[in-house]
C-alpha positions in Angstrom: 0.0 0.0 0.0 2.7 2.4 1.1 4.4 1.6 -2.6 1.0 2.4 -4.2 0.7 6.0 -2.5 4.0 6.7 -3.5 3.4 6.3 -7.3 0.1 7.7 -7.0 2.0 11.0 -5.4 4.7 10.5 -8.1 2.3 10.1 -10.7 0.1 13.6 -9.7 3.6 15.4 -9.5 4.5 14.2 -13.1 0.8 15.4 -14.3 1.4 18.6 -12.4 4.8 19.6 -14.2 2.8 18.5 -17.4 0.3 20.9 -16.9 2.5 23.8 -16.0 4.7 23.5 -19.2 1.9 23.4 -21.2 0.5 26.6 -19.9 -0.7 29.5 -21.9 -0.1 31.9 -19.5 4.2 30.8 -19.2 5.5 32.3 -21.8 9.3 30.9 -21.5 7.9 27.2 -21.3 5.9 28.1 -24.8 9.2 29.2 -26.3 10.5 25.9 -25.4 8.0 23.5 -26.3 6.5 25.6 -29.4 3.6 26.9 -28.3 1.6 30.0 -29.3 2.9 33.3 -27.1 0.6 36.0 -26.5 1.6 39.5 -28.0 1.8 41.6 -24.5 2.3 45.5 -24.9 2.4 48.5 -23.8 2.4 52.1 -24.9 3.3 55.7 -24.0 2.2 59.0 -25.4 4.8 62.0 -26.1 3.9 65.1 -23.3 1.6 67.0 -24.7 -0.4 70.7 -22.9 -3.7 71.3 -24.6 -4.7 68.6 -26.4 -7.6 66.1 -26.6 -5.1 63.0 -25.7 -2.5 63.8 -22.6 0.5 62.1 -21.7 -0.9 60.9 -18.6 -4.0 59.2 -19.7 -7.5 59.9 -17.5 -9.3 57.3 -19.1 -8.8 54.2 -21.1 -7.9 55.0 -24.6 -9.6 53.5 -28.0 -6.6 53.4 -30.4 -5.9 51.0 -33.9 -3.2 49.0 -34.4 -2.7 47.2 -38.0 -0.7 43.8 -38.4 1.5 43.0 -40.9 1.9 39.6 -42.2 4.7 37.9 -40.1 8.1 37.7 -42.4 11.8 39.0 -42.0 11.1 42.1 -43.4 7.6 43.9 -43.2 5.2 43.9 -46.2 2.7 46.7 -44.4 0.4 46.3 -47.9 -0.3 42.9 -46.5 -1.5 44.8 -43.2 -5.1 44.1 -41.6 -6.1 46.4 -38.9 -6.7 45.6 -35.3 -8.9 47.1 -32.6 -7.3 48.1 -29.3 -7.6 49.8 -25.8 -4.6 51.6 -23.5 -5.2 51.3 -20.0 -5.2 54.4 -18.5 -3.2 52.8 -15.2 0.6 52.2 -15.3 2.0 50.8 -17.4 -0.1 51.9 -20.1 -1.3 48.1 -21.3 -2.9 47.6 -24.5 -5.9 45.1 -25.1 -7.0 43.7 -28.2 -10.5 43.5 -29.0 -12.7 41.5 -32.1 -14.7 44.5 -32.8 -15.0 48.6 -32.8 -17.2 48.1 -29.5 -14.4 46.8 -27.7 -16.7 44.1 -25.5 -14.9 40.8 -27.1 -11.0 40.2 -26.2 -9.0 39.4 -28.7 -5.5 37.9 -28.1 -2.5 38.4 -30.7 0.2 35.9 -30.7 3.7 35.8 -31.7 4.6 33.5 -34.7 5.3 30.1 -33.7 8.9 30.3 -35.2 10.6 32.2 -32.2 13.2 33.8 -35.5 10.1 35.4 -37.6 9.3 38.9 -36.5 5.6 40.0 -36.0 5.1 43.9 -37.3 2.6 46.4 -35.2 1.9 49.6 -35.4 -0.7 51.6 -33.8 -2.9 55.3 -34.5 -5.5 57.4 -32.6 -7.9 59.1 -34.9 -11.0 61.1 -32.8 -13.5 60.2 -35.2 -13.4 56.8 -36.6 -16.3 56.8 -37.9 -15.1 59.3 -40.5 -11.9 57.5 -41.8 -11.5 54.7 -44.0 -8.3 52.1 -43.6 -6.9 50.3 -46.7 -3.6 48.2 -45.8 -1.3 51.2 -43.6 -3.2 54.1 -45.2 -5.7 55.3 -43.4 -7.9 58.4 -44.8 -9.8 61.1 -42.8 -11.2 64.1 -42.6 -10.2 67.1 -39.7 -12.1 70.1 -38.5 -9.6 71.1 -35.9 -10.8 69.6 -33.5 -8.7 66.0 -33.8 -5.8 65.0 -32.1 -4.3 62.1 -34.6 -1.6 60.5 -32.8 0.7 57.2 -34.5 3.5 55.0 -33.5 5.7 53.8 -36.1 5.8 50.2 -36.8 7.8 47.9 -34.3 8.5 43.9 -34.6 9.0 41.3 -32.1 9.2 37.4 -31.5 8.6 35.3 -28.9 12.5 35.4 -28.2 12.5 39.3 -28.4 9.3 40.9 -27.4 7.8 44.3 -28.7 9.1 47.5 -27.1 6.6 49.9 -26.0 4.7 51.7 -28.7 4.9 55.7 -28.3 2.6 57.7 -29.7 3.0 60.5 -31.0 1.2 64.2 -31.7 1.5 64.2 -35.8 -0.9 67.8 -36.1 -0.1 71.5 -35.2 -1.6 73.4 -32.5 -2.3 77.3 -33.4 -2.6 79.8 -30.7 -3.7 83.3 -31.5 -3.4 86.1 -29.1 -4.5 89.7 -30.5 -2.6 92.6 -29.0 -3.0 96.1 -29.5 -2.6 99.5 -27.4 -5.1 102.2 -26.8 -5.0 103.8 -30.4 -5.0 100.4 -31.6 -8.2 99.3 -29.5 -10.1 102.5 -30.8 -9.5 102.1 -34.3 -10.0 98.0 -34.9 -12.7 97.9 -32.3 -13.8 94.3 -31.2 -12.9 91.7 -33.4 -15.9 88.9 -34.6 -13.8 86.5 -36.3 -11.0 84.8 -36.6 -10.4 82.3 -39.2 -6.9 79.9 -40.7 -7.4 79.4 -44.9 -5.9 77.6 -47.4 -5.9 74.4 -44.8 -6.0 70.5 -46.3 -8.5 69.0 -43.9 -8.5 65.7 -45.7 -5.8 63.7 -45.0 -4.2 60.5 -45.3 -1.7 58.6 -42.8 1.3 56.5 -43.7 2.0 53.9 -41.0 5.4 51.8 -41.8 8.3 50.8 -39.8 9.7 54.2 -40.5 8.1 57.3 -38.7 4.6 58.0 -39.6 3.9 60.3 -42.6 0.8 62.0 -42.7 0.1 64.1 -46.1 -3.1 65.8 -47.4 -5.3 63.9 -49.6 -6.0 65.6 -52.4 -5.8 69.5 -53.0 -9.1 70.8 -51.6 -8.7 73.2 -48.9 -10.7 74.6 -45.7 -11.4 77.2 -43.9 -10.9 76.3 -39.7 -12.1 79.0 -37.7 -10.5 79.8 -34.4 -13.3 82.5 -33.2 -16.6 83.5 -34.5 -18.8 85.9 -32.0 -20.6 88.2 -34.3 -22.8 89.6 -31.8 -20.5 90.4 -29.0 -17.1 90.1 -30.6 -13.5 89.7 -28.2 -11.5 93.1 -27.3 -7.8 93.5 -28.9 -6.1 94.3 -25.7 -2.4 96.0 -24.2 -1.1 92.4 -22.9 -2.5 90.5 -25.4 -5.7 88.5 -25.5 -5.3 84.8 -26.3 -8.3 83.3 -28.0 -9.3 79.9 -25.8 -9.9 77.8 -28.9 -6.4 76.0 -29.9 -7.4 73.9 -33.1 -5.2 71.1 -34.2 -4.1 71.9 -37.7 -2.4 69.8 -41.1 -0.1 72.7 -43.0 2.9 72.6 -45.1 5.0 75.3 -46.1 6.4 78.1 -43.9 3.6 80.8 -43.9 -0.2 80.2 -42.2 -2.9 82.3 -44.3 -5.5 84.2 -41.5 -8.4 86.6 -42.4 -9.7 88.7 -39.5 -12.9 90.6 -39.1 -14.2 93.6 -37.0 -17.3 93.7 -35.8 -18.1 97.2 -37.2 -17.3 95.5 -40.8 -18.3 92.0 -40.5 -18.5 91.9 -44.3 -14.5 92.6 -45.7 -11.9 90.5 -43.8 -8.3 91.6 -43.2 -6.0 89.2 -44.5 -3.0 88.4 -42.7 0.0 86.2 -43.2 2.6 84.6 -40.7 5.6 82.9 -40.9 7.1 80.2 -39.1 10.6 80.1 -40.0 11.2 75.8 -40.2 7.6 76.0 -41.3 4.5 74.3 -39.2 6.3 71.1 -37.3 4.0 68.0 -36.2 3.7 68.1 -32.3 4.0 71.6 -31.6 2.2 74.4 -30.1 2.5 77.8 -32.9 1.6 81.0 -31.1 1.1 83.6 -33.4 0.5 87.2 -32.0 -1.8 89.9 -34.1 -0.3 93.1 -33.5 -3.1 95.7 -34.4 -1.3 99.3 -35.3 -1.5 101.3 -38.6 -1.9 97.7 -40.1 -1.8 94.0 -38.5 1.5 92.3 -38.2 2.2 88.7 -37.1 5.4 87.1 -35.7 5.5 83.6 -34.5 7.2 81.5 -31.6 7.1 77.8 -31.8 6.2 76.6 -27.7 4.9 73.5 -25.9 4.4 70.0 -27.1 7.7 69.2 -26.7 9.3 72.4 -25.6 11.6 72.5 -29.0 11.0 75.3 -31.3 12.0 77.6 -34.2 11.3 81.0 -34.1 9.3 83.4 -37.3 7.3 86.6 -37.7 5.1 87.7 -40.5 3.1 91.0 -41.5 0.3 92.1 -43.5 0.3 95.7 -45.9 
């Protein structure tokens, strides 16, 4: 009897081992004995000040990821896309889900071949419902209001996990401040409206193992207005008065095209140009200050999203 309890235990401790090798949830026993390895990440988001996504997340986040087909080098044409969730708590996990409701998990795994790389890479888009995604081009539509953030595309194998996917800003942030002294104040009055022209608002994203390229699709342009009180208007003022609204812009080139209308002449607007010296870079705050005198002149400052910027200044006969 006391021979038979002994294999019995022998025999439970065998199964046990068994089990634990065999376990999804070990990844280094599924390297060794060839099993699937779940794709794990995590993600960060470049620092950011007024923006509809912050660097430290207050809520879960909806992003996209797409998939390559596994292979040595990436073929993103062969991409499929893939709905996801960051977690809003440290470290920033992502979740893949079956659907854009995000109810159904959805776990990615790792080839089986522990030497062929998978390929990710991931984008935030506000309104979903308004793009369209064809391999690693994905094509939308802005109204300033978007933050459209990407990572660029990062491999991994069960050997060699992923490295945390960073996303980053990939619009422009305009701030306008209106400035003026006494004379100034009296002769413009209030102003009713302040708009940007000559913007592409349909665009089209790039996603590849290189950065992300994002490029206007097409060559219609918009109109994005930063201000638009007709009835009570906003006062030109000694310190400057910044306008609250901060929209998130696409713009190539080194001058931004602004028309800006009194309220006592709501009809004829006052065209005015700035320049940004490097041009309008992804990721950055542009404050551009109106300085109302005999006529309106703009200079520039490039300031927060990252803190880096080039300098310009602009003016209007």
């Amino acid at each position: 009897m006391k021979t038979l309890v002994l294999s019995m235990i022998s025999i439970a401790a065998t199964i046990a081992a068994m089990t634990a090798c065999t376990s999804e949830g070990d990844p280094i026993d599924n390297i060794d004995n060839g099993q699937p390895v779940e794709i794990q990440l995590n993600a960060g988001i470049v620092a950011t000040t007024k923006a509809a996504v912050p660097s430290t997340l207050t809520a879960d986040l909806d992003v996209m990821f797409i998939r390559a087909t596994d292979a040595a080098s990436a073929d993103w044409t062969t991409a499929t896309p893939l709905f996801a969730k960051i977690a809003k708590d440290s470290p920033n996990g992502i979740t893949f889900y079956t659907t854009n409701d995000r109810d159904i998990k959805s776990k990615q795994y790792y080839n089986t071949s522990e030497t062929l790389p998978s390929w990710l890479a991931g984008y935030y888009i506000d309104n979903l419902e308004n793009t369209s995604t064809d391999k690693n081009k994905i094509k939308f539509t802005i109204t300033g209001n978007e933050d459209i953030l990407a990572t660029k595309g990062l491999s991994g194998t069960k050997k060699v996990a992923f490295q945390s996917f960073t996303f980053n800003h990939l619009l422009s942030q305009v701030e306008i401040t209106l400035k003026g002294d006494a004379a100034a104040q009296a002769n413009y009055g209030e102003i009713s409206k302040v708009e940007l022209t000559n913007l592409a608002t349909g665009l089209e994203l790039t996603l590849s193992e290189n950065a992300p390229v994002i490029a206007a699709n097409g060559s219609e342009t918009s109109t994005i207005e930063i201000f638009n009180n007709t009835s009570t208007g906003v006062n030109i003022t000694a310190d400057g008065n910044t306008l609250t609204n901060i929209p998130m812009i696409y713009k190539t080139g080194t001058t931004l095209n602004l028309n800006v209308y009194l309220k006592n002449d709501q009809s004829t607007p006052i065209p005015v140009t700035a320049t940004i010296t490097d041009g309008l870079e992804s990721g950055k705050k542009h404050a551009i200050t109106l300085n109302f005198k005999e006529k309106i002149t703009a200079t520039a400052s490039i300031t927060a999203w990252d803190e880096n910027g080039h300098t310009g200044s602009g003016e209007v006969d």
